[in-house]
N, C-alpha and C positions, 0 to 999 in steps of 0.2 A: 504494500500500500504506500501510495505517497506519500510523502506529509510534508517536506517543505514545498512553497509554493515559490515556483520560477517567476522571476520580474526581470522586466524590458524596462529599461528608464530612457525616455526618449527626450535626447537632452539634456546627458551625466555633466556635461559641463558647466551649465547654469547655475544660479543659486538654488534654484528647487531641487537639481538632479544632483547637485552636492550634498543638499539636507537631505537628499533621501538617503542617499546612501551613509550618513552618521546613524540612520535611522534605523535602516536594514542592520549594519555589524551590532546593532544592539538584540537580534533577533536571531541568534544561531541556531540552525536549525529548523527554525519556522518560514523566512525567507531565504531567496537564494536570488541572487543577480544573476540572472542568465545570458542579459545582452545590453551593451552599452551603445547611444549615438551621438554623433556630435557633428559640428559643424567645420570649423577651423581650430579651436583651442587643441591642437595636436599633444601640445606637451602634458598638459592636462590629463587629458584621454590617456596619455602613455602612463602616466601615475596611475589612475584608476587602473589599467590594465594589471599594472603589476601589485597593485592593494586585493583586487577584489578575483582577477581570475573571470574573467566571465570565457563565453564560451564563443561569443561573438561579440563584433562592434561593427555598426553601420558609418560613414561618415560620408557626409552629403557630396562632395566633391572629389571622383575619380581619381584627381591627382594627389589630392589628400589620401587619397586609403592606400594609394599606392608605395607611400611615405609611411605608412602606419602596419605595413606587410612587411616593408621592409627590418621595421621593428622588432614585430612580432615574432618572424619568421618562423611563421607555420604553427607556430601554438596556439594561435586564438581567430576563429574566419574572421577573415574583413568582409564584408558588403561596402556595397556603395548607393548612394542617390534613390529615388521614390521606391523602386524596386527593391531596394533591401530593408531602407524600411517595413513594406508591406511583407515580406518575406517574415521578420524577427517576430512581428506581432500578429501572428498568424501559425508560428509553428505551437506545437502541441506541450514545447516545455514551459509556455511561459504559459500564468495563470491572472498576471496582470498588470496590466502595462500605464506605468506610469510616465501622464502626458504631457508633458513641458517645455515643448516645440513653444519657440516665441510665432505668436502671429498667425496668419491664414495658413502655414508650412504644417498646423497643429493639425489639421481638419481632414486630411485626406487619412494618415496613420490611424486617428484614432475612429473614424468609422470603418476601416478596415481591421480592427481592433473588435471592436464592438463585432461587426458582422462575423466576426468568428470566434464570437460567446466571451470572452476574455472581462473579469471586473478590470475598469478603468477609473486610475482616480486623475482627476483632470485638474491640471493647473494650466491649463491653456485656456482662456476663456474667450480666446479669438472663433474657438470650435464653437461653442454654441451662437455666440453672438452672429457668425455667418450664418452656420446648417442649423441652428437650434430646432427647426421645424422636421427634420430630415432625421436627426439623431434624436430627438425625445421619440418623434413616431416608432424606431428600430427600436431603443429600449423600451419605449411601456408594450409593442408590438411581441415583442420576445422575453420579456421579463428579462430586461440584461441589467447589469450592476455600472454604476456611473456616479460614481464619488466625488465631490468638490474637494480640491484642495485647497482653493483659495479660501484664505481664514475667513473671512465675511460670510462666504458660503457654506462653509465649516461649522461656524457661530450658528448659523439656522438650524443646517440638518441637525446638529447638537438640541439645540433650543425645540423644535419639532417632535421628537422624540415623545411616543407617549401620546400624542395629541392629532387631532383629524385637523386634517388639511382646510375644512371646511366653516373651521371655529377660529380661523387666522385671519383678523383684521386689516392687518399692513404690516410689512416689511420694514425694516430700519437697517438700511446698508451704513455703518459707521466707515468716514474718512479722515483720515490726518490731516488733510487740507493741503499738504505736499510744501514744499521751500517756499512758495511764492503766496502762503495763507497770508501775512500781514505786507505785502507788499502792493500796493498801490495799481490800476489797471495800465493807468499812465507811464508806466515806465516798462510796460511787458514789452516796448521795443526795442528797448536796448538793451534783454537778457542775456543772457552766454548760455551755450549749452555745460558750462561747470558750472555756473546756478542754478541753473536748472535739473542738473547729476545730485547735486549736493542736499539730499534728502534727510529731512530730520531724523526718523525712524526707523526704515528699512533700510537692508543691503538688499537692491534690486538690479535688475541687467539694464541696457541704457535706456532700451524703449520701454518698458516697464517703468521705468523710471521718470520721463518725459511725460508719460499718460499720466502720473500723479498729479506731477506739476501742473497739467490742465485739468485734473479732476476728469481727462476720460479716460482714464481707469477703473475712476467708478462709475462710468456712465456705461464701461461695457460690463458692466458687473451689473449693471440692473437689467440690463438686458438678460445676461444668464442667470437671475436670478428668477424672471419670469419663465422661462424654459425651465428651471432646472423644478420651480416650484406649484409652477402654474396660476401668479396671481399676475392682474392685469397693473400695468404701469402705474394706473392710480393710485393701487396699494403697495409700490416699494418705494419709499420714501432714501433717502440721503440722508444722515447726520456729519457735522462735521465735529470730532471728536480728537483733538489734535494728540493728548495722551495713549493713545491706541488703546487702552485698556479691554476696553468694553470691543468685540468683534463684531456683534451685529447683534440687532433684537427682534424680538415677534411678538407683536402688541394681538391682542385675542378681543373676541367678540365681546367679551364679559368686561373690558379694561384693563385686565392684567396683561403686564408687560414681562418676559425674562429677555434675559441679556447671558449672554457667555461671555466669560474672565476670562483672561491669562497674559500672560507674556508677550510681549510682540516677537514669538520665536516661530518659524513658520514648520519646526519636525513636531510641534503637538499635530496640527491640523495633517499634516501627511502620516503621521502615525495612525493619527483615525480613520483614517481614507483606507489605510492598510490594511489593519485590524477588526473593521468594523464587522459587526453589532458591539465586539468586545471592546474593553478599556482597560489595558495592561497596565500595571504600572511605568514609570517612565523615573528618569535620570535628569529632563530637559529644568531650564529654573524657572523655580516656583514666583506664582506673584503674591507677594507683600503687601497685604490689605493694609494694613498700618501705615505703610510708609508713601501710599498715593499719594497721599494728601489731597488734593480738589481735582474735580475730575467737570469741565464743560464740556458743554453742546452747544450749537447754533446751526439754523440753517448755512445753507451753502450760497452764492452770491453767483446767480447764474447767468447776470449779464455780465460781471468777471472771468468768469468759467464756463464761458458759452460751449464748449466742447461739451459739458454736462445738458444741456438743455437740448444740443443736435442726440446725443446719443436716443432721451427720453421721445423726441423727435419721429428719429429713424425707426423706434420701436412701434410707435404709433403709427407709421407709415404700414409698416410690415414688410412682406414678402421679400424681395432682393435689396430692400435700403438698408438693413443693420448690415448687408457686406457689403455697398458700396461707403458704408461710415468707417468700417472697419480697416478696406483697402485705402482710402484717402488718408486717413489718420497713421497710416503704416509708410506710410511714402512722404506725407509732411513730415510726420515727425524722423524720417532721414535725412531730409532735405534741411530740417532745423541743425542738428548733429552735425550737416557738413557742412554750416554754416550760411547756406544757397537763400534760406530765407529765415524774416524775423519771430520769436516766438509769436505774436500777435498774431504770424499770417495763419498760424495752425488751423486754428477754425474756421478762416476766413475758405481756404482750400476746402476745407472738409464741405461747407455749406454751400459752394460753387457744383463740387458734386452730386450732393445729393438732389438740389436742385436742375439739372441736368439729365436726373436718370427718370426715367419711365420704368415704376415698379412692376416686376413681375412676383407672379402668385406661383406657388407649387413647386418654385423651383427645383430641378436635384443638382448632383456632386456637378455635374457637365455643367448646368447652368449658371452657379455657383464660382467656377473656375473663371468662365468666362466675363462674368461682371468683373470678379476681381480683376482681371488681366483687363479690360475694357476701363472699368476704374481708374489704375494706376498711371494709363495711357493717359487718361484723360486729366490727372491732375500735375504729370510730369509737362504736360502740354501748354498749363496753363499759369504757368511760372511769369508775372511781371516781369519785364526787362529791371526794374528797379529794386526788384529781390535777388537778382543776379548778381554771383560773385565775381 
C-alpha cells in the first residue's frame, strides 16, 4: 500500500515553491517530492536537486534543461517546456500538485492536473481569475480537490468549516494596503519599481509584488474568491488591514463575524492545502496575542487603487474580461519593471483593454489562450510614444 503521497511543485523556485518545500522535509514519510519546475533560476533548481532528490525537473526553456542535464547527468529526467509540464502532473506518482506558476503560464498545468484526478493546492490565482468558469465546472463536475493556498483564501476555507455555504453573508478579503498605503495618488508618477518591490510585509516575487502595490492582487483574489466560493461580487468585500494579522473573515446571516489569526508566514496556509481535512501540529511561529497591540481596518480608496475597482469590474462583466484584466495587468506590470512606463499608466492600460474587448461567454482552454495572446498584443500596441524609454 502507498502511503506517502508524491508532489509536483510547479514553481520550486519561487517563494511559494521554497515554503513548500521547508514544509514537505517536515513531513517524512507522508510526502515525497517527486518532481521539480522552474523557469531560469538554474542554480536554484540545482540546490533543490541535490536537497530533495526528486525524480524529475521540468524547466521551461530547452536550452535551460539542457544546462540542467548537463548537471545532473542522468540521475534525475529533465523535461522541458508545456509538454513536460503536462507530462509530470499527469503521471500516476504524483498525488498532488502544487500550483505556483506566476500568471496565465499557471492555467494550462493545472487543468491538466485537475483532469487527471490529482488534489491541487493552488497559489496561482491567475488560474481561476482566467478559467474560473472552466475549472470550478471540472471540479464540482468530478468531485476533484482544489485547495487555496493563498492565505486570504486559506482564512475562509478555514473560517467555513462546519458551516453551509448558504448562511454566509459577505466575504472580507483583508489587505496590507502594499508600500504605496500612505503615499499620496499625486506622486504614483514618479514611483520606481524598488518602491514599488519594497513591501512592508511579505517576501513576494516581482509581479506579485507590483499587484500589491496596486491593490490588484487583491482584486484578482476576489475574483477567485467568487469561483472558489460561489458568492457574487457584492458579497466579497476588501478590508485594508495593514498588520496582516487577521487573513480574511466570513460575516454570516445571523451577524457573527470569525476571522482567522496567525502569522504572516505563508507554510501555515500551504500546510493546510496539504494536509487537509487534518491539522498536524507545526514548528512554523506562533502569533502573540499580547504583543499586537492595535490592530485597524478601513476601506480601501479605489479611485487611488483603480486596479481594484477594474478587477470588481471585469468580474461583473464576466465571460472573457477577468482574462483580458489578467493579460493587461501581466504585460503592464512588465512594462512598469522595465521601466517603459509610469506606475500610474498601470491601470490606465488595463482599462484601455478591457474596454476594447467584446466579451465572450462559455469560453474554453483555446478560447482563453487566444484572448490572452490577443490581449497582450493589444496593450504592447498601445504604448504612448511619451511612456517610451
Amino acid at each position: 500500500m502507498k502511503t506517502e503521497k508524491g508532489i509536483a511543485i510547479l514553481g520550486s523556485t519561487g517563494s511559494i515553491g521554497r515554503s513548500s518545500l521547508e514544509v514537505i522535509a517536515r513531513f517524512p514519510g507522508r510526502f515525497a517530492v517527486r518532481y521539480l519546475t522552474a523557469h531560469r533560476n538554474l542554480a536554484l533548481l540545482q540546490e533543490q536537486i541535490r536537497q530533495v532528490r526528486p525524480r524529475g525537473v521540468v524547466v521551461l526553456e530547452e536550452a535551460n534543461a539542457s544546462k540542467v542535464r548537463a548537471f545532473v547527468n542522468g540521475a534525475v529526467e529533465v523535461l522541458s517546456g508545456e509538454e513536460g509540464l503536462r507530462e509530470v502532473v499527469t503521471r500516476e506518482d504524483v498525488d498532488v500538485v502544487i500550483s505556483s506558476l506566476v500568471g496565465f503560464a499557471g492555467l494550462k498545468p493545472t487543468l491538466w492536473g485537475l483532469e487527471a484526478g490529482k488534489r491541487i493546492a493552488l497559489a496561482n490565482k491567475e488560474t481561476l481569475v482566467v478559467g474560473g468558469e472552466l475549472i470550478m465546472d471540472l471540479v464540482r463536475a468530478r468531485g476533484l480537490e482544489l485547495l487555496p493556498v493563498d492565505s486570504e483564501h486559506s482564512a475562509i476555507l478555514q473560517c467555513l468549516q462546519g458551516e453551509e455555504i448558504g448562511s454566509v453573508k459577505r466575504l472580507l478579503l483583508t489587505a496590507s494596503g502594499g508600500p504605496f498605503l500612505n503615499v499620496p495618488k499625486s506622486s504614483f508618477d514618479s514611483l520606481t519599481p524598488e518602491q514599488a518591490l519594497n513591501h512592508p510585509t511579505w517576501n513576494m516575487g516581482n509581479k506579485i509584488t507590483i499587484d500589491s502595490a496596486t491593490l490588484m492582487n487583491k482584486g484578482l483574489e476576489v475574483i477567485e474568491a467568487h469561483w472558489l466560493f460561489g458568492l457574487p461580487a457584492d458579497s466579497i468585500d476588501v478590508v485594508i488591514h495593514p498588520q496582516s494579522i487577521i487573513h480574511s473573515m466570513v460575516e454570516f446571516a445571523d451577524g457573527s463575524v470569525k476571522a482567522q489569526l496567525g502569522a504572516p508566514d505563508m507554510k501555515l496556509p500551504i500546510q493546510y492545502a496539504l494536509t487537509f481535512p487534518e491539522r498536524p501540529a507545526s514548528m512554523y511561529s506562533r502569533l502573540a496575542i499580547t504583543a499586537i497591540g492595535t490592530m485597524t481596518f478601513h476601506e480601501p480608496d479605489l479611485e487611488k487603487f483603480r486596479c481594484l475597482a477594474l478587477a470588481y469590474e471585469a468580474l461583473s462583466a464576466g465571460g472573457t474580461a477577468p482574462a483580458v484584466l489578467n493579460a493587461a495587468n501581466e504585460v503592464a506590470v512588465g512594462l512598469f519593471l522595465e521601466r517603459r512606463i509610469p506606475f500610474s499608466a498601470i491601470p490606465v492600460l488595463i482599462e484601455e483593454a478591457l474596454g476594447a474587448h467584446d466579451v465572450r461567454r462559455g469560453a474554453d482552454l483555446e478560447d482563453l489562450v487566444e484572448v490572452d495572446r490577443e490581449t497582450r498584443e493589444f496593450v504592447r500596441n498601445s504604448i504612448g510614444v511619451s511612456w517610451r524609454s
